[in-house]
C-alpha positions as CSV (number, residue, x, y, z in Angstrom):
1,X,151.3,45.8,133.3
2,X,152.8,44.0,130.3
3,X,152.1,40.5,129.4
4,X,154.0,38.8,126.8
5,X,152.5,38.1,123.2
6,X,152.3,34.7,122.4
7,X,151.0,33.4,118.6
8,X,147.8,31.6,118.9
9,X,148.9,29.0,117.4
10,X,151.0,28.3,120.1
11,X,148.0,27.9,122.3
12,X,145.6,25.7,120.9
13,X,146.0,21.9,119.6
14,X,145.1,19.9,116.5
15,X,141.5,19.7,115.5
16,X,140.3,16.5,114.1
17,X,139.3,16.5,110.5
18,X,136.8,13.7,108.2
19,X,135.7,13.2,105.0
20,X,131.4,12.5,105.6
21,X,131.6,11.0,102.0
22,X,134.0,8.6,102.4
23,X,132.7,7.6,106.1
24,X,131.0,4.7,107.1
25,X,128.5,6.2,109.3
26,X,125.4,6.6,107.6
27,X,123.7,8.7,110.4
28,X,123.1,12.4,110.0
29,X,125.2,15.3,111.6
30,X,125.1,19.2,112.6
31,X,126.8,21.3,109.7
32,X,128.2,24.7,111.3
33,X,128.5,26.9,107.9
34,X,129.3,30.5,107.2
35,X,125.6,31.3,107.5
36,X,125.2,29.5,110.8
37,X,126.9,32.5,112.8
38,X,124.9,35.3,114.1
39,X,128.2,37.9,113.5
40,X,126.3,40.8,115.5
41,X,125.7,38.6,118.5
42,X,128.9,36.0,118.4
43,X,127.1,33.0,118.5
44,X,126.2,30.0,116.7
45,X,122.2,30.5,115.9
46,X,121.3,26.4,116.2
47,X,118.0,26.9,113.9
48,X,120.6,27.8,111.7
49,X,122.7,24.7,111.9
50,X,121.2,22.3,109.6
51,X,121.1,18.2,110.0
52,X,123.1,16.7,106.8
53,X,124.0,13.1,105.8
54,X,127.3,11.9,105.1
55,X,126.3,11.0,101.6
56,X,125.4,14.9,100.2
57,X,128.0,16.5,103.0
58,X,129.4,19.7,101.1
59,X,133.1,19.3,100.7
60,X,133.8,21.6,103.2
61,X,132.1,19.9,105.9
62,X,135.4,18.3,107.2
63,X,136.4,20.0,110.9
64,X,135.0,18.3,114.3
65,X,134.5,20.7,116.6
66,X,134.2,20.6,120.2
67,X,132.6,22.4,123.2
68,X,134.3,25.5,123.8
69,X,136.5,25.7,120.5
70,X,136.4,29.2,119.3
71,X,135.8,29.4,115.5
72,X,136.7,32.3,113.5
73,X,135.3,32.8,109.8
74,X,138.8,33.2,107.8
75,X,136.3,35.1,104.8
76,X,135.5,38.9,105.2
77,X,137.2,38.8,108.4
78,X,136.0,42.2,108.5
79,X,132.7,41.0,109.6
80,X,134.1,39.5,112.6
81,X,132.3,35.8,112.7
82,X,133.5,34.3,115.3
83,X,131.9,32.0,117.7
84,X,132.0,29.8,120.8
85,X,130.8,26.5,120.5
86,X,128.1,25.3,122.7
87,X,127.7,22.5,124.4
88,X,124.9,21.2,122.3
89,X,126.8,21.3,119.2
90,X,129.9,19.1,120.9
91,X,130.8,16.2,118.0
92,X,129.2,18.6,114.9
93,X,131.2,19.2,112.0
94,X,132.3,22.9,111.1
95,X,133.2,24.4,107.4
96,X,136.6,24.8,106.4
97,X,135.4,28.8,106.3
98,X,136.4,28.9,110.0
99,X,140.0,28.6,111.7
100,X,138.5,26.3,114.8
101,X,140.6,27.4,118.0
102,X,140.8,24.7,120.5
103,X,142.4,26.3,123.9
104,X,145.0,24.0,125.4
105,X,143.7,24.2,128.9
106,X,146.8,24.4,131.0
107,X,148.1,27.3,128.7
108,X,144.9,29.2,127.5
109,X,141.3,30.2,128.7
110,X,138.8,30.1,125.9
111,X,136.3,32.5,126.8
112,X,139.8,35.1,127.1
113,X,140.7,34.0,123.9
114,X,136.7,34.5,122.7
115,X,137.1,37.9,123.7
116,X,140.5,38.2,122.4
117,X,139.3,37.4,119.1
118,X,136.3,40.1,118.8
119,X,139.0,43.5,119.9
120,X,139.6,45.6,117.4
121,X,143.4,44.7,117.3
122,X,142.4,41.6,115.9
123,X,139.7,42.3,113.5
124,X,142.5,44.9,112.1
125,X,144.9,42.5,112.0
126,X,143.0,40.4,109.8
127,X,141.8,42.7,107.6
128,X,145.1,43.9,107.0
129,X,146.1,40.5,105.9
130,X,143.2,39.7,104.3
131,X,143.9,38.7,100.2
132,X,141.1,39.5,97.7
133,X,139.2,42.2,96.3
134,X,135.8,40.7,95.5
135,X,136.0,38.1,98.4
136,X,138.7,39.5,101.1
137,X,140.0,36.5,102.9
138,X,143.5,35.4,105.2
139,X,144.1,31.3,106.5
140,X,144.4,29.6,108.9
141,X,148.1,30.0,109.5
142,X,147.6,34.0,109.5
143,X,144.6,33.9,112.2
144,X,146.6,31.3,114.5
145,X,149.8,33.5,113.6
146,X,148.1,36.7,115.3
147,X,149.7,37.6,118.3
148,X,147.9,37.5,122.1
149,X,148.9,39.0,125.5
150,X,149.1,36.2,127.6
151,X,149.0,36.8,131.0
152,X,148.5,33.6,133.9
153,X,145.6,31.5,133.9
154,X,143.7,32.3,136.6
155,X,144.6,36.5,135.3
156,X,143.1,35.2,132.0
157,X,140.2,33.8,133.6
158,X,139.3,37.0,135.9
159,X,139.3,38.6,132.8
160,X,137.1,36.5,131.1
161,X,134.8,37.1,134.1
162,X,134.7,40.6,133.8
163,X,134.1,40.8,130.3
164,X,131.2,38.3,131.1
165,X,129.2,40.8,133.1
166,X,129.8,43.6,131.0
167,X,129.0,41.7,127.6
168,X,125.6,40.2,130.0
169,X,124.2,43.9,130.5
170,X,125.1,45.5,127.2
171,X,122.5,42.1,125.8
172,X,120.0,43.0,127.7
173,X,119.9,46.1,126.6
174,X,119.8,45.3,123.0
175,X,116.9,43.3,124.0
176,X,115.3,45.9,125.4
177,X,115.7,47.7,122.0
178,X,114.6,45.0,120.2
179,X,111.2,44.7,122.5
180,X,110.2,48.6,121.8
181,X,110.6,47.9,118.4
182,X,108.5,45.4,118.1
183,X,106.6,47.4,120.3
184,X,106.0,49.9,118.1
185,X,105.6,47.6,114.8
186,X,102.4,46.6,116.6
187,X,101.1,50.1,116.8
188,X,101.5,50.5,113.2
189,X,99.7,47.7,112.4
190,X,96.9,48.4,114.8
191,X,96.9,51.8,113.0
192,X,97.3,51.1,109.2
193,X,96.3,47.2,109.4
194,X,98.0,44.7,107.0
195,X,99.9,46.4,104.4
196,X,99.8,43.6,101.8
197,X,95.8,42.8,102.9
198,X,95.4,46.5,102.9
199,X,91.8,45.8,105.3
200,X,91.5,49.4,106.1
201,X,91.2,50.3,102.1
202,X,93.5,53.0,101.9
203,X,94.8,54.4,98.4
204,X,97.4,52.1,96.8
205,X,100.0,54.5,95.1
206,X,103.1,52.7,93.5
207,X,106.4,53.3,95.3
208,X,107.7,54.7,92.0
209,X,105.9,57.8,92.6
210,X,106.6,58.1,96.3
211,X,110.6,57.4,96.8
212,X,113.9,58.0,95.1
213,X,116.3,54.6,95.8
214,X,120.0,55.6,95.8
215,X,122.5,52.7,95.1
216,X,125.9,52.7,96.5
217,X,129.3,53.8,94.9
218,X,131.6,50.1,94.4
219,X,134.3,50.9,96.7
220,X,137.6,48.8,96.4
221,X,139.2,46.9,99.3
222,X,142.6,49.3,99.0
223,X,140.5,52.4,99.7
224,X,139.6,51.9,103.0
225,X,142.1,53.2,105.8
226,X,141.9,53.0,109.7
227,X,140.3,57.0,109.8
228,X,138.3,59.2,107.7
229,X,134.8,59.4,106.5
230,X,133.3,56.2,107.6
231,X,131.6,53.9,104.8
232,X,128.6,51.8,105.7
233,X,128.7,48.2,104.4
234,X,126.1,45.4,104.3
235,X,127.1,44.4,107.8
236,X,126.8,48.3,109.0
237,X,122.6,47.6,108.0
238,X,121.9,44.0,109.2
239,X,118.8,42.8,110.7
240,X,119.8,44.0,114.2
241,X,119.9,47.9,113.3
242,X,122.4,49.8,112.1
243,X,125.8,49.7,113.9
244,X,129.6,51.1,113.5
245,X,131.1,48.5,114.9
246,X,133.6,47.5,112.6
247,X,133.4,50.4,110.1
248,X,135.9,51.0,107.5
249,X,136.8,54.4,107.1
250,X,138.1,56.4,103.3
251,X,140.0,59.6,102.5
252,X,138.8,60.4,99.1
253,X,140.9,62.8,96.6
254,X,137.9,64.0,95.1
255,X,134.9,63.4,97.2
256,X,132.9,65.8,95.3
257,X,132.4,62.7,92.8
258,X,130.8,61.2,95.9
259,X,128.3,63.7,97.0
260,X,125.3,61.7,95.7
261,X,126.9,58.7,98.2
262,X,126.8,60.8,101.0
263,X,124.6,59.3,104.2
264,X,123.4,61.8,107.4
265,X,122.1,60.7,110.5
266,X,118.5,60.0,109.8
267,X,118.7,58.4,105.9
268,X,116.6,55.2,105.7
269,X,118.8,52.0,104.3
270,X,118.1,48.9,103.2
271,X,120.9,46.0,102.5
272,X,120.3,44.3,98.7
273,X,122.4,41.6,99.0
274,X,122.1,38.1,101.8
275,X,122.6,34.8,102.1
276,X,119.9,32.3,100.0
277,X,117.8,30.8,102.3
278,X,118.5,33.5,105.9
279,X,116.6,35.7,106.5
280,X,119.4,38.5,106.6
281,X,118.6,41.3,104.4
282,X,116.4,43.5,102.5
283,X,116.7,44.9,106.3
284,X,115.2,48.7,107.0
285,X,117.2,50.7,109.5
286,X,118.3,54.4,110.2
287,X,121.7,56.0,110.0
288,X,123.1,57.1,114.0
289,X,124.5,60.0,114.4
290,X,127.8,58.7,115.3
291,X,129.2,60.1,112.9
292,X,128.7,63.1,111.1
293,X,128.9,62.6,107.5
294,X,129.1,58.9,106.0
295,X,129.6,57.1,102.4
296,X,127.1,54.0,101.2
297,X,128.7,51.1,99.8
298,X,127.5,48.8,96.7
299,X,124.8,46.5,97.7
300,X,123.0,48.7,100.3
301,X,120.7,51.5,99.4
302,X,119.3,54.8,100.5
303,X,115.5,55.2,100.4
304,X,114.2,58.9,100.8
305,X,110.7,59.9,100.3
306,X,109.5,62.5,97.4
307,X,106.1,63.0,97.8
308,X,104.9,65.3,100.6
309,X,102.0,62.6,100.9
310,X,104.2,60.0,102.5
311,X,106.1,60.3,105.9
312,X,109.8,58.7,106.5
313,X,108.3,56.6,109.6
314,X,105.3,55.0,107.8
315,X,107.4,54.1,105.1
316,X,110.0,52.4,107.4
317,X,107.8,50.6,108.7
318,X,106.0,49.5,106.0
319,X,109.2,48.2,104.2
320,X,110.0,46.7,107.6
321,X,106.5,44.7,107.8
322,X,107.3,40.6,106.9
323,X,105.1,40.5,104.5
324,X,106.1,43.5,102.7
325,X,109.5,42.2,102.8
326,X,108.3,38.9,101.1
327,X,107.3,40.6,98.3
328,X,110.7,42.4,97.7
329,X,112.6,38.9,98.0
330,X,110.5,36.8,96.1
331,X,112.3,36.8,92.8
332,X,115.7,37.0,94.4
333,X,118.7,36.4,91.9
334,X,121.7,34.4,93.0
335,X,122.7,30.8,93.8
336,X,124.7,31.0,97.2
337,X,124.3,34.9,97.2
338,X,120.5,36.7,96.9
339,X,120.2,39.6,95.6
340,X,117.5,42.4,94.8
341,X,117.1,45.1,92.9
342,X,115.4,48.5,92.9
343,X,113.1,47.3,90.6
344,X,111.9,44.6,92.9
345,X,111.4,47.4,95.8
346,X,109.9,50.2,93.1
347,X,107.5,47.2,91.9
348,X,105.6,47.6,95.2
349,X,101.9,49.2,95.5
350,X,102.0,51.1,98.5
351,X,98.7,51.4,100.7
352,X,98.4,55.3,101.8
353,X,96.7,56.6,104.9
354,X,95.5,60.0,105.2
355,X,98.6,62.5,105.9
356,X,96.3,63.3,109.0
357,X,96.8,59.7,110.1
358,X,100.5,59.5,109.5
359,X,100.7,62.5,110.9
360,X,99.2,60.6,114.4
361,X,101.9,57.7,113.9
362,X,105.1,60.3,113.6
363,X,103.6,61.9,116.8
364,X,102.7,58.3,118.7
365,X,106.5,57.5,117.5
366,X,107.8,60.6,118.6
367,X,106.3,60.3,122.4
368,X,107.5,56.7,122.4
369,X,110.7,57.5,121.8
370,X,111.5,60.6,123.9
371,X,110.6,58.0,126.8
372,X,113.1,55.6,125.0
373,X,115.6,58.5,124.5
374,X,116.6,58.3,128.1
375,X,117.9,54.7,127.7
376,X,118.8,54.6,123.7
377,X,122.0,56.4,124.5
378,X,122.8,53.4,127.5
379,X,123.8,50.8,124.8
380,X,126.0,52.7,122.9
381,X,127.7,54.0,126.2
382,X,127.3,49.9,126.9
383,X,129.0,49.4,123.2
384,X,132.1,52.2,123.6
385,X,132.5,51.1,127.4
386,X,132.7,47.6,126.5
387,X,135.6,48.3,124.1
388,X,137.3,50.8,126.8
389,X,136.9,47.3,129.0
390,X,138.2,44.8,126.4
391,X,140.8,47.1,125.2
392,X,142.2,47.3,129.2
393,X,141.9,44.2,129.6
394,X,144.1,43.2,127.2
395,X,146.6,45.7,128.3
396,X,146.8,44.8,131.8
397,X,144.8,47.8,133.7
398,X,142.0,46.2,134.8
C-alpha cells in the first residue's frame, strides 16, 4: 500500500516560545537540555532535568513544551535524540538544541510520528543534511521539511500500537541484560573485593605494565558512506553496551594506514569523551560480532592486555567498577565537554589476584553466560525485527 508523503511541518503547529530572563515569574522551572535525553532509550531521563530560575536561565532555555510533543536534538543528528514528552514534564521549557514537534491531532498521531522519527530513513535524512565537521548539525526547517508517509488516523494509530508492543518486549529484554550484568559485577566483587580498598591485599601492579591503550584515527564527517567497514563512535560505546544501531560505515583507499584502528569482535573499549556533569562515559564494553571487521574513531579507545598475568574479564570489570571509574574522571578536562586521557587510565594501580583466581572468574563467567547465550541472541533478533517492523510499517505491509 502507498501512502502519500506529507512534510512534517505540515503536521504539527507553533510551539510557544519565552525569554525566563525577561519574565516576571520568579518561580523555578524544568530545563530539558541536550544532556537530558537518554539517546539509547528515547526518553527524557527526569533526574536529568534540572530545576532553573528565570534569573540564571541559559539563553537557550526558550521553547514550552507540552505533553506528547516529540523533540528531536537538531545537533549530531546522528545520535538520534529524540524524545516524547511526559506528562510530568507538561509546561517545562526545552533548549533551542531540539526541533519540538507538536502533532496536530486531527492530522497526525504522535507516538507514529515518535516512531517515525527514530527509522533509519530519518536519521539518514538528517545526517545527510547535517552542516559541520566538528559539530554536524541541520534546523529546524530541514527536520520539519523531512518527508512522512501519512496514512489515516486511526491507520496511524494501529501502527503506533503495534510498534508499542514490539518496542515493550525488546525493553525488557535489555533489562534483563542489564540485571545479569549486574549480576555478575557482584560476583567479582565477592571474589576480588573493592578494587580501590583492595581488602583482600592482592599485588598492586600499575596499568602501565599490564595494557596497551589504542586511540582512535580522527575520521572526517565526508568519509563516512551508507556501506562499508563500519566505524564505532562514542555513541557505538555508551553506558548501555555497545550497539550498531546507527553506525556509519567508510570505504578507505588505503586502509592499510588503518590497520592499527582495526576493532574484532571481542576488543575491550572505553569512550574518552562525555558530557560534564553525566555520568556517560569512561564506559567499558565489548565489540559484537555483528560485524566482521570494524574501525575506532577519535575519542574512544581500545584496551588490550599485555601481561600474561592479567585476564581480559578481570580487567573489564575492574575498569567497569564505580569507584575505579571515579578515579579515571577525576581530573577531567573540558568546560561543557569532559574529557580523559590515557594518562588518567595508565595512572591507575591495579590490584592483582592470583592467575589461579582469575582463572575461576573467566570460568564462573564463562558458565554464566553459556546459560545467557540462549537469550543474548533474543534482543538483537528483538533489535533487527523491530526495524523489519518499523520499516513495514511505514511502507504499508503491516
Amino acid at each position: 500500500m502507498s501512502w502519500p508523503l506529507v512534510e512534517i511541518g505540515k503536521l504539527v503547529s507553533k510551539v510557544q516560545t519565552w525569554n525566563p530572563t525577561k519574565s516576571e515569574n520568579t518561580d523555578s522551572f524544568n530545563y530539558v537540555d541536550l544532556s537530558s535525553v537518554d539517546k539509547a532509550n528515547k526518553v527524557i531521563d527526569s533526574a536529568l532535568v534540572p530545576k532553573v530560575l528565570p534569573s540564571e536561565a541559559p539563553s537557550r532555555a526558550r521553547q514550552l513544551i507540552c505533553h506528547n510533543d516529540v523533540i528531536v536534538a537538531t545537533v549530531r543528528p546522528n545520535l538520534n535524540g529524540v524524545a516524547l514528552v511526559p506528562k510530568q514534564l507538561h509546561g517545562s521549557t526545552a533548549s533551542t538544541g531540539y526541533c519540538v514537534l507538536r502533532p496536530i491531532p486531527e492530522k497526525l498521531c504522535a507516538k507514529y510520528l515518535f516512531y517515525w522519527v527514530q527509522t533509519s530513513s530519518f536519521v539518514s535524512d538528517m545526517m545527510s543534511k547535517a552542516t559541520g565537521a566538528n559539530y554536524p548539525a541541520v534546523s529546524d526547517k530541514t527536520v520539519k521539511g523531512n518527508k512522512i508517509p501519512l496514512p489515516p488516523l486511526d491507520e496511524q494509530k494501529r501502527i503506533a500500537a503495534i510498534l508499542d508492543k514490539a518496542d515493550s518486549v525488546r525493553r525488557k529484554r535489555q533489562q534483563a541484560i542489564e540485571l545479569a550484568d549486574d549480576f555478575l559485577r557482584s560476583v567479582f566483587l565477592n571474589m576480588f573485593g573493592d578494587p580501590v580498598a583492595n581488602p583482600k591485599c592482592w599485588e598492586l601492579r600499575s596499568m602501565k605494565d599490564l595494557i596497551h591503550i589504542q586511540g582512535g584515527y580522527a575520521f572526517k564527517s565526508g568519509d563516512f558512506e551508507e556501506t562499508g567497514v563500519p566505524v564505532v563512535k562514542i555513541g557505538n560505546a555508551n553506558k548501555v553496551g555497545f550497539t550498531t544501531k546507527g553506525i556509519a560505515f567508510i570505504n578507505p583507499k588505503n586502509p592499510e594506514k588503518l590497520k592499527q584502528y582495526e576493532l574484532q569482535a571481542g576488543d575491550l573499549l572505553m569512550s574518552l569523551t562525555g558530557t560534564v556533569g553525566k555520568d556517560d562515559y569512561a564506559n567499558v564494553t565489548e565489540v559484537t560480532d555483528e560485524y566482521e571487521k570494524y574501525y575506532l574513531n577519535q575519542r574512544v579507545a581500545k584496551i588490550k592486555v599485555v601481561e600474561n598475568s592479567l585476564t581480559k574479564n578481570y580487567l573489564k570489570y575492574f575498569l567497569g567498577e564505580p569507584r575505579i571509574k571515579a578515579e579515571i574522571t577525576k581530573n577531567n578536562r573540558g568546560v561543557r565537554q569532559a574529557n580523559i586521557s590515557n594518562a588518567d587510565i595508565y595512572d591507575l594501580n591495579m590490584p592483582l589476584p592470583p592467575r589461579e583466581l582469575l582463572e575461576k572468574f573467566d570460568l564462573i563467567l564463562s558458565q554464566i553466560q553459556k546459560m545467557q547465550r540462549k537469550t543474548s541472541i533474543v534482543p538483537r533478533i528483538n533489535e533487527e525485527f523491530f526495524s523489519s517492523l518499523s520499516q513495514k510499517a511505514f511502507s504499508g505491509e503491516l
